[in-house]
C-alpha positions as CSV (number, residue, x, y, z in Angstrom):
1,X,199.5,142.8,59.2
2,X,195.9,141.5,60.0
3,X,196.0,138.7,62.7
4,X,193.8,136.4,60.1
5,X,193.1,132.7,60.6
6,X,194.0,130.1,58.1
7,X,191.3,129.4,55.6
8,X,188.4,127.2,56.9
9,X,188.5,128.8,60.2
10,X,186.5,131.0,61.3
11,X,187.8,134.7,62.4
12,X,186.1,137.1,65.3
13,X,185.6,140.7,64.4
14,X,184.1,143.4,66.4
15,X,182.5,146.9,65.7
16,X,182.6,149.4,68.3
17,X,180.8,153.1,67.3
18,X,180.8,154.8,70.8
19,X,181.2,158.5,71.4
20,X,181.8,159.6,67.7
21,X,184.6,156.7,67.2
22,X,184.2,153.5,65.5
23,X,187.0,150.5,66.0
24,X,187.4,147.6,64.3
25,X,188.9,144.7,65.8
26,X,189.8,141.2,64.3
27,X,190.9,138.4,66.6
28,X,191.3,140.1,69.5
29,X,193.7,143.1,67.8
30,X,192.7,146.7,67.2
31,X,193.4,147.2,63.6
32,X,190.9,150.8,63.1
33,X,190.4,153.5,65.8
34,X,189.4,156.7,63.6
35,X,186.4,159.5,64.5
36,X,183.2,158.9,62.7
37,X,182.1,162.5,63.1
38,X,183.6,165.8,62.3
39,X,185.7,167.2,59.7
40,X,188.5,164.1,59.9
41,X,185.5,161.7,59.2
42,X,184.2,164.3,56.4
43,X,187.9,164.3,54.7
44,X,188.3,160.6,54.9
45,X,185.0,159.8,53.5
46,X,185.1,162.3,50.8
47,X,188.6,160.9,49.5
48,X,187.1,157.5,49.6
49,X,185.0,155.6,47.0
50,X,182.1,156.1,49.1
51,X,182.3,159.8,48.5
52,X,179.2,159.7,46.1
53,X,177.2,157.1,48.6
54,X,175.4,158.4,52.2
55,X,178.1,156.4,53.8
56,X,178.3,157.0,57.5
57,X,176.6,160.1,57.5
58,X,173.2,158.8,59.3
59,X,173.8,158.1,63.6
60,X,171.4,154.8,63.3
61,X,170.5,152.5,60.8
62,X,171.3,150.1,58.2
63,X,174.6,148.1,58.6
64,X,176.2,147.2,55.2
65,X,179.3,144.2,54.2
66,X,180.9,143.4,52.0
67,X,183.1,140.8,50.2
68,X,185.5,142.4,47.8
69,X,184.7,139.8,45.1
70,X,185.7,136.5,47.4
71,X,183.7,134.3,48.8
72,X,182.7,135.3,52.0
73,X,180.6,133.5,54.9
74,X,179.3,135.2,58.1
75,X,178.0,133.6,61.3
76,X,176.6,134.8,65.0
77,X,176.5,138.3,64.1
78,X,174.8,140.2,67.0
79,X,173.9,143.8,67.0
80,X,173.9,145.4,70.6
81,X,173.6,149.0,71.9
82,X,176.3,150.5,74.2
């Protein structure tokens, strides 16, 4: 599972996009290594419920998050290109 930190503490994600691949890490573990370009990206995108939405399809931009209906809090977040 996800290395998440009790409630009230604070957890450290980070977004990589570089070369065509986005991770996602969260406390210091990879949990998402996938393409974000191609055919793969295409398929997974189009079976998701962003299928309908311009998700991921522009190279720069807007970044978007989101809470899934919890309350959420975000700190520090700093944008930086590779």
């Amino acid at each position: 599972g996800a290395p998440l930190r009790p409630a009230g503490s604070w957890n450290q994600g980070r977004i990589v996009v570089h070369e065509g691949r986005v991770q996602h890490w969260l406390n210091g573990q990879k949990l998402v290594d996938v393409p974000c370009r191609g055919l793969e990206w295409e398929r997974m995108v189009g079976a998701s419920k962003f299928r309908d939405w311009p998700f991921g399809k522009a190279g720069r931009g807007h970044l978007a998050l989101q809470d899934h209906g919890d309350e959420v809090a975000y700190r520090s977040l700093r944008i930086r290109r590779l």
